[in-house]
C-alpha positions in Angstrom: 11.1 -23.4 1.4 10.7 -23.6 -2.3 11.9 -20.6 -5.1 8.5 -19.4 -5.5 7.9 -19.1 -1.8 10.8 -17.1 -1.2 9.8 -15.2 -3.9 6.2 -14.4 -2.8 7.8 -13.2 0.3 10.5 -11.0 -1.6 7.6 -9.6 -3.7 5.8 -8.7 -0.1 8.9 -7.6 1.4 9.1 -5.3 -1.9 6.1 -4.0 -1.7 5.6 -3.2 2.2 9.2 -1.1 1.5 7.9 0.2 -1.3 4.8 1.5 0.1 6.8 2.9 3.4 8.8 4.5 0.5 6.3 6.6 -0.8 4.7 7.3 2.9 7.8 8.3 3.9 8.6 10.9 0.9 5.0 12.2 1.6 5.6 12.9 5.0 8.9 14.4 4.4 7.4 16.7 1.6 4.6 17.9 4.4 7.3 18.0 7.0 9.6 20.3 4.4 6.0 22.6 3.8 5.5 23.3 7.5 8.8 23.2 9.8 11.5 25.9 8.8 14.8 24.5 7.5 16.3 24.8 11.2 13.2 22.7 12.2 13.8 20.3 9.5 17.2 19.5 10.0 16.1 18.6 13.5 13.5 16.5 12.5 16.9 14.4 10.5 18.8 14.0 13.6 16.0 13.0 16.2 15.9 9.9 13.2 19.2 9.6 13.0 19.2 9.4 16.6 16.5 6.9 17.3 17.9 4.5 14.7 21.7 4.8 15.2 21.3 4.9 19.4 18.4 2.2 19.1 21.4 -0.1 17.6 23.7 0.6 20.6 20.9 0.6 23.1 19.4 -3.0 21.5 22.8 -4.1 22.5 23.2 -7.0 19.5 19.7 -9.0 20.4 18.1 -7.9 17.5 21.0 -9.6 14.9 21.5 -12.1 17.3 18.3 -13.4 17.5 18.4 -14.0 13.6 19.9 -17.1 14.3 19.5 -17.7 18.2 15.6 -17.5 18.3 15.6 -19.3 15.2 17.4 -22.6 16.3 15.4 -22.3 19.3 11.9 -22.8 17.9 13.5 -25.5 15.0 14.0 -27.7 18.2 11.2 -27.1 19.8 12.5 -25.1 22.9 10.3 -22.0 23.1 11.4 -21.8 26.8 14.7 -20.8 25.7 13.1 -18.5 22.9 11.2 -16.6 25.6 14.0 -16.8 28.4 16.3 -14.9 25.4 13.8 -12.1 24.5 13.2 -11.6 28.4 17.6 -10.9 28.9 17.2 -9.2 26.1 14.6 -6.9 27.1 16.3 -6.5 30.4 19.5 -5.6 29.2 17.7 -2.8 26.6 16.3 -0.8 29.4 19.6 -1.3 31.2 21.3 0.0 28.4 19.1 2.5 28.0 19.3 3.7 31.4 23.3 4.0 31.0 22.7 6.1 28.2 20.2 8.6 29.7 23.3 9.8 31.8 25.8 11.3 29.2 22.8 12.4 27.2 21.6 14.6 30.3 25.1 15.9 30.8 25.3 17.0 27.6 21.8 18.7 27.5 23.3 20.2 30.9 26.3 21.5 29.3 26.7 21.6 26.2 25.9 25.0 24.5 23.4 24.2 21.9 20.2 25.9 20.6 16.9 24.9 21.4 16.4 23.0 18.2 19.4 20.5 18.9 18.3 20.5 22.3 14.5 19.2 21.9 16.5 16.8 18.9 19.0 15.0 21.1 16.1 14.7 23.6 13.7 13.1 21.1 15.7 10.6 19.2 17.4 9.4 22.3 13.7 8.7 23.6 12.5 7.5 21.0 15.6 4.9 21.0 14.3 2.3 23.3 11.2 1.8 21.2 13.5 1.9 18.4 15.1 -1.3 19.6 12.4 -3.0 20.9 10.4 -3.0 17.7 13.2 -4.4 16.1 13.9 -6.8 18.5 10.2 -8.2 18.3 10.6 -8.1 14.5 13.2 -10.3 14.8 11.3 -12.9 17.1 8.2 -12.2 14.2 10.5 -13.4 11.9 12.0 -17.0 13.6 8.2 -17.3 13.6 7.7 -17.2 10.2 5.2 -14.2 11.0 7.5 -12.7 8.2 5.0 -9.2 7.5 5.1 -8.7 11.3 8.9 -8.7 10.6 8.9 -6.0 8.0 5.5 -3.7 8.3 6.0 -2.3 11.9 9.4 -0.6 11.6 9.2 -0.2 7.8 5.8 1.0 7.4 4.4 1.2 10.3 5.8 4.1 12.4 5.7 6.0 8.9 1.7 5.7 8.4 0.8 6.9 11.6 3.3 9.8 11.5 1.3 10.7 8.2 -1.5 11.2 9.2 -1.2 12.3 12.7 0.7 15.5 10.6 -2.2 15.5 7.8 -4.6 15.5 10.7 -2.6 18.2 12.6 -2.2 20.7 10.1 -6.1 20.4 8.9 -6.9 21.0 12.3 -4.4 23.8 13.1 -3.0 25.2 10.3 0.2 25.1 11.6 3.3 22.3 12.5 6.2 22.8 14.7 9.2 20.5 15.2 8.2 20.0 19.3 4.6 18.6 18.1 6.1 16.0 15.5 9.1 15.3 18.3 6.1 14.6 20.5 4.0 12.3 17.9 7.4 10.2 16.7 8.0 9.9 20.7 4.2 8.4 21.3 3.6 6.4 18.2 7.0 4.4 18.5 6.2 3.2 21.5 2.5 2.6 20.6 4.1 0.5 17.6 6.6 -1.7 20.0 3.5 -1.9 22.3 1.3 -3.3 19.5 4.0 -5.2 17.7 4.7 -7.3 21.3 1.2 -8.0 22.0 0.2 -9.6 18.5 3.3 -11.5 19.1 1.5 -12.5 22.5 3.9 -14.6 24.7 7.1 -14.5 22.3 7.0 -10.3 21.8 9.0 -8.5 24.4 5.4 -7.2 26.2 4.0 -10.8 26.4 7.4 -12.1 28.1 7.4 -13.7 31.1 9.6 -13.9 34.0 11.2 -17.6 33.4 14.7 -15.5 33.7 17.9 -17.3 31.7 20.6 -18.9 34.1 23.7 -16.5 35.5 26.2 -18.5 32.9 23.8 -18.4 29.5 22.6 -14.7 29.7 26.4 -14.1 29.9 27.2 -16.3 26.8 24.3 -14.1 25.0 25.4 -10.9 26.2 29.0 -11.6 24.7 28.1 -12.9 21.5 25.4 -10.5 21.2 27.5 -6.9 21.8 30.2 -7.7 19.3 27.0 -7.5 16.6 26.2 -4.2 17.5 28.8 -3.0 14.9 27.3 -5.7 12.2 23.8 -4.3 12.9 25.6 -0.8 12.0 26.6 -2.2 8.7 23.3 -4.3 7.7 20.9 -1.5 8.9 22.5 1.4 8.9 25.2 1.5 6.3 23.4 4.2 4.3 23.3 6.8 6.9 27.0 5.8 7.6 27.8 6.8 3.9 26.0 9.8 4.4 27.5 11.0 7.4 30.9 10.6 5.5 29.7 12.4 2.1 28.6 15.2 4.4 32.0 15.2 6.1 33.4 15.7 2.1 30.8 17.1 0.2 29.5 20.3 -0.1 25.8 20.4 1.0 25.0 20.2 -3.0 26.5 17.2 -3.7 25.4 15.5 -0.1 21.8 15.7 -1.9 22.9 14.1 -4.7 24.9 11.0 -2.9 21.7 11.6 -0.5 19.3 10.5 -3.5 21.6 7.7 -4.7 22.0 6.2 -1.1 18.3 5.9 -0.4 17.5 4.6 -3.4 20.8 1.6 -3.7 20.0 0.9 0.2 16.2 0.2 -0.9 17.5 -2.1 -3.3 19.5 -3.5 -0.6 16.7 -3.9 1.8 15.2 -7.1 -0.2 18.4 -9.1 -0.8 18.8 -9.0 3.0 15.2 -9.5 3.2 15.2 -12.8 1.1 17.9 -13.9 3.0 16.3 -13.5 6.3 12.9 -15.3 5.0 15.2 -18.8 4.9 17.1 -18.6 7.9 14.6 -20.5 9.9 14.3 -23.4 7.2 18.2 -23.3 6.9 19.1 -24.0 10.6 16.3 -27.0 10.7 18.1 -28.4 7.5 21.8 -27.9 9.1 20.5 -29.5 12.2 19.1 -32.4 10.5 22.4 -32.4 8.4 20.7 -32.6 5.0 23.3 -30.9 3.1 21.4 -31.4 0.1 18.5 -29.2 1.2 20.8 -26.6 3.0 22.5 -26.5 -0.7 18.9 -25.7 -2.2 17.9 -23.3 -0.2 21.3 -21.5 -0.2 21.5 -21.5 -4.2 17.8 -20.3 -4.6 18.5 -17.7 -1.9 21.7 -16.4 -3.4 20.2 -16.4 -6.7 17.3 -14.3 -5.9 19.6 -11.6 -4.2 22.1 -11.1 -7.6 18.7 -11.4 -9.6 17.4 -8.1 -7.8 20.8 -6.7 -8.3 21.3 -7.2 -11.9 17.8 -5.9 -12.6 18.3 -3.1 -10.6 21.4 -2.5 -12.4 19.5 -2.9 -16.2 16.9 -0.9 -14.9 18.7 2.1 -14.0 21.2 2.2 -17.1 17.8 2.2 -19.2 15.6 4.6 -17.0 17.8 5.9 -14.7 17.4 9.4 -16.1 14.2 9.9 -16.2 13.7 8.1 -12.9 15.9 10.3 -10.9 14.5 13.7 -12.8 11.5 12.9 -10.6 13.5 14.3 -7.7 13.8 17.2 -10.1 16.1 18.0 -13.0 19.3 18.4 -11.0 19.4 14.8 -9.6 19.9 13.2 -12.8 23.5 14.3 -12.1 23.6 11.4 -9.3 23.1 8.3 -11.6 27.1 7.6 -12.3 27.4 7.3 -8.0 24.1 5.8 -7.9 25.4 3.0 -10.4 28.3 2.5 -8.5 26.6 2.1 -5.3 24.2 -0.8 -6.5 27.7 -2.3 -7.8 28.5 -2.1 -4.1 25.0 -3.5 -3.2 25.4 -6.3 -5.6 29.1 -7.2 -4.5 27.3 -7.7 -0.8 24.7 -9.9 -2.5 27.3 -12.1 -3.7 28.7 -12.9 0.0 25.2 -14.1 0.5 24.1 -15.1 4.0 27.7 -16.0 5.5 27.3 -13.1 7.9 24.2 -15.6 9.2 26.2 -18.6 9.0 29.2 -17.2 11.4 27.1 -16.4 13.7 25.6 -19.6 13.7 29.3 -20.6 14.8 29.5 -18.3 17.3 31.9 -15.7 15.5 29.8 -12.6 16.7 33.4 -10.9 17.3 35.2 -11.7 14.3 32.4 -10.0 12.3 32.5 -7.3 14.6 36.4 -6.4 13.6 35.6 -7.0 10.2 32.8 -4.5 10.0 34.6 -1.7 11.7 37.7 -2.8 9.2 35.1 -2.0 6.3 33.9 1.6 7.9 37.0 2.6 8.3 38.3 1.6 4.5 35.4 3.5 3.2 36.4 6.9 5.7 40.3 6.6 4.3 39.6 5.8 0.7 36.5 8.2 0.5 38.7 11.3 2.1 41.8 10.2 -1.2 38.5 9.8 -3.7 36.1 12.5 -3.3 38.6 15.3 -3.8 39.7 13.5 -7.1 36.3 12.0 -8.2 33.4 13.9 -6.5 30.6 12.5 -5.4 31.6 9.4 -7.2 34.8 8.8 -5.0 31.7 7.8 -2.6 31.1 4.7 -4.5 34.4 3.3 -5.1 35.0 3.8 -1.5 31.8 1.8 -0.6 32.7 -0.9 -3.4 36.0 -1.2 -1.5 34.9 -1.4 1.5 32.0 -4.1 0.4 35.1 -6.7 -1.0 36.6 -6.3 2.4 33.8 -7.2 3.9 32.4 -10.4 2.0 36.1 -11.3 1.4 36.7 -11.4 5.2 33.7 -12.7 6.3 34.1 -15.5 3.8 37.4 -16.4 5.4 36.3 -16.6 8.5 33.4 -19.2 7.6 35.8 -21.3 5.9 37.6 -21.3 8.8 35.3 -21.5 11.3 32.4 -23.4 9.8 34.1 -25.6 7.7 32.1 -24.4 4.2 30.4 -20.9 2.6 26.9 -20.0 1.7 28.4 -17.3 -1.2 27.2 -16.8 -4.5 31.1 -18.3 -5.5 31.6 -21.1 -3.0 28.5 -22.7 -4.0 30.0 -23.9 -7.7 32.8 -25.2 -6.0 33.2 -28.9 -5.1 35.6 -27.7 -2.5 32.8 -26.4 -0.5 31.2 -29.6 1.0 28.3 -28.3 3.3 28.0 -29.5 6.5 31.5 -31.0 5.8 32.4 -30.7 10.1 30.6 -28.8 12.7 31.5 -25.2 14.5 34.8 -26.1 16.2 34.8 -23.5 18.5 32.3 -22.1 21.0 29.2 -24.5 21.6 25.8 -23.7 19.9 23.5 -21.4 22.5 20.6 -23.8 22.6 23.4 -26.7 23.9 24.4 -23.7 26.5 21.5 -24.3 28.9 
């Protein structure tokens, strides 16, 4: 996969996030119009909800299958492509079973109002579609059906939700938070349901029932759990730094590090993007052991993620101002944390896809210590910071806890794999790719 190529599908990527950007601020600026605040701040947690409990319930697959699925269709096996997304589909709605029983004990007993209530119920539903769209994205993308990976979950879900509300309050005149629970609970599952049937027999609907052996489901479900943490940290590390500014922050300043998080994670989204869009050329050339193209594609990948960064980075110290006065006069105030949060984006960019390439090796676990190592930096440092710094002890805590993370996880590759696919390690004649294969657990395709 050439520069240009990859950055074709970046400029997509960019421009399907961009465009489930602006749907989503619409929607949120019609939601804000017609639900009361107590409404509102349940419409935030039945998201929060869906995503953070779709993680637990997708039970690794999703990040797993980055590399897993991948391999499997560079050799030719769809069998075991297909025999992976039907354990994984069995083990989301036995996950989400498991789930349904401390969620109804706490709707039993728990003394809420009815506004957390009908939220805990909703984004807990909503869950299981949650996963399984991202699960079928992930199959989309060791496809190389690459807009299938990004427009369902992304833009998708957001559209509809647009103008089901549009169309609700024309008709009505009115919104309330159980008719929008309702509609998010119906059109996530109608988006899974689509997204799996225009992935015909490789999306979790199209599956068959050509069930994994005993001994590899297990070896799946073991590497796959540990990466529930690293989906936390590639997904969902924004509302993690949220949830700790609002543990800090005054409800004031939340907005502010709320406005800066959003808009460094969006930056985010397309150096993880770019990185994904090569995995599946990547793996072929490691198989083939043709270093020299697994170089290429690792250089133009890595180059193309600080790229975004640095531009970012110019951008916002030219327009940053004016940009974030769009939000309205008081924002500008966040450009300082902002700044130091793309420097946190940018020192991720720099690990480049190692996170991809331990996996690879079958070191699920060891990026699963690593990752809850770097959440719980950013918790400590962040409750010394903020009361010194304000909103900007935020970003030095997420900068610290980004150079624990590419600093450990680069370790580990060296260790494990033998070379790194860092920004750093690729000027280094040290780092001899290919230079000797995983030394530990088998690869999964071999497992059968």
């Amino acid at each position: 996969m050439g520069f240009i190529r990859i950055a074709g599908l970046l400029l997509s990527a960019v421009g399907v996030r961009l465009a489930g950007a602006v749907l989503g601020l619409v929607l949120q600026i019609l939601l804000a119009r017609w639900l009361t605040p107590d409404e509102m701040g349940g419409w935030f947690l039945i998201v929060s909800l869906a995503s953070f409990a779709g993680l637990i319930i997708g039970a690794g697959y999703p990040t797993l299958g980055l590399t897993a699925l991948a391999r499997y269709h560079t050799r030719g096996q769809p069998g075991m492509a297909d025999q992976f997304m039907h354990k994984a589909a069995y083990d989301i709605g036995k996950y989400a079973l498991l789930m349904s029983l401390p969620a109804t004990a706490f709707l039993l007993l728990a003394p809420v109002d009815s506004v957390t209530r009908l939220a805990v119920i909703a984004g807990l539903s909503v869950a299981p579609a949650t996963a399984i769209i991202r699960l079928n994205g992930t199959s989309a993308n060791a496809l190389r059906r690459y807009m299938l990976t990004i427009v369902p979950d992304f833009m998708g879900k957001t559209l509809l939700m647009l103008i089901f509300v549009a169309l609700w309050v024309f008709v009505t005149g009115g919104l309330s938070l159980d008719v929008v629970a309702g509609a998010f609970l119906v059109l996530s599952y109608l988006t899974a349901w689509v997204t799996g049937r225009v992935l015909g027999g490789h999306g979790i609907t199209g599956v068959g029932r050509d069930t994994a052996s005993v001994r590899l489901g297990k070896t799946w479900a073991s590497r796959a759990a540990p990466l529930i943490i690293v989906a936390m940290a590639l997904m969902a590390m924004a509302d993690y730094l949220t949830l700790v500014a609002t543990m800090l922050l005054p409800k004031a300043d939340v907005a502010l590090v709320g406005i800066a998080i959003r808009l460094s994670a969006l930056v985010g989204f397309f150096t993880q993007a770019s990185q994904q869009f090569v995995l599946r050329d990547l793996t072929g050339a490691l198989h083939q052991r043709d270093a020299a193209q697994a170089r290429s594609l690792l250089m133009r990948t890595n180059l193309a993620c600080v790229g975004v960064i640095a531009g970012a980075l110019a951008g916002f110290a030219v327009l940053g101002d004016w940009f974030l006065a769009l939000f309205g006069p008081g924002y500008v105030a966040a450009l300082p944390v902002l700044m130091l949060l793309l420097l946190a984006q940018g020192v991720r960019a720099m690990g480049g896809i190692n996170v991809h390439l331990l996996s690879l090796g079958g070191g699920q676990a060891a990026l699963g210590r690593t990752c809850l190592a770097s959440a719980v930096i950013i918790l400590a440092l962040a409750s010394l910071l903020v009361p010194v710094l304000g909103i900007n002890g935020i970003g030095w805590a997420a900068i610290a806890g980004e150079l624990v993370w590419i600093g450990a996880v680069a370790m580990q590759t060296r260790e494990r794999i033998g070379w790194r696919g860092d920004f750093l390690a690729l000027f280094s004649n040290h780092n001899r790719i290919g230079q000797k294969p995983p030394p530990a657990k088998p690869a999964l395709g071999d497992a059968a």
